[in-house]
C-alpha positions, 0 to 999 in steps of 0.5 A, a space after each residue: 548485478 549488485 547495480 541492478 538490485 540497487 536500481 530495482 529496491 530504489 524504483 520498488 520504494 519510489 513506485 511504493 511511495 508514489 502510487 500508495 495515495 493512487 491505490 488508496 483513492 482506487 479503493 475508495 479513500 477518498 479526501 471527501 471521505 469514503 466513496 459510496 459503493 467502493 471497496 471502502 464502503 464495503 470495509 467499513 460497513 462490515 467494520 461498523 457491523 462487527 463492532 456494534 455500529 462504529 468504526 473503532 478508532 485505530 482499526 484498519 478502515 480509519 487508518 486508511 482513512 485517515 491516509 487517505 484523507 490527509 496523506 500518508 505520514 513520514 513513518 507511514 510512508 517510510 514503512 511503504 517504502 521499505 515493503 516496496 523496496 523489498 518487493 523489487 529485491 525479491 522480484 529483482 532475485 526471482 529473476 535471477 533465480 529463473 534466469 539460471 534455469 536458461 544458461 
C-alpha cells in the first residue's frame, strides 16, 4: 500500500507540474499576453477595475501572467508540484478509506 501511495504522490506532482502551463494557456495566459474574451481577460479587467485602472504589480492576474508568458519558476513549479503530490495522497487515501466500506 505504501508503494501505491508513492506512485499516486509522485504522478500527482508530475501530472501538476505538466499540465499547470496547459491549464494557464486554457484560461487565457497566453505567451502573446492575455487572450481577448478569456477567463483572464475577465480577471483583469475586474483587477484593473478594483484598483483604479491598473493591474497592481504582484497581484494574482500579473503572476499568472507572468507565468504564463514566461513559465513557471523553479520555486513556482516546486510549490505546484507539492500541492499535486499532496492532491494524489489524499486521493490515494480517500480510496482507500472507501474501499474499507466493501471488505
Amino acid at each position: 500500500m505504501v508503494t501505491g501511495k508513492v506512485v499516486a504522490v509522485a504522478a500527482g506532482a508530475v501530472g501538476a507540474v505538466t499540465l499547470a502551463p496547459v491549464a494557464l494557456g486554457a484560461m487565457g495566459f497566453t505567451s502573446a499576453g492575455i487572450a481577448a474574451g478569456s477567463y483572464a481577460a475577465g480577471m483583469m479587467s475586474s483587477a484593473a477595475a478594483a484598483n483604479g485602472g491598473g493591474v497592481a504589480a504582484g497581484s494574482v492576474v500579473a503572476v499568472l501572467q507572468s507565468a504564463g508568458a514566461a513559465g513557471l519558476s523553479t520555486s513556482a513549479s516546486a510549490a505546484v508540484a507539492a500541492v499535486g503530490g499532496a492532491v494524489g495522497a489524499g486521493v490515494t487515501s480517500a480510496a482507500g478509506w472507501l474501499r474499507s466500506f466493501y471488505k
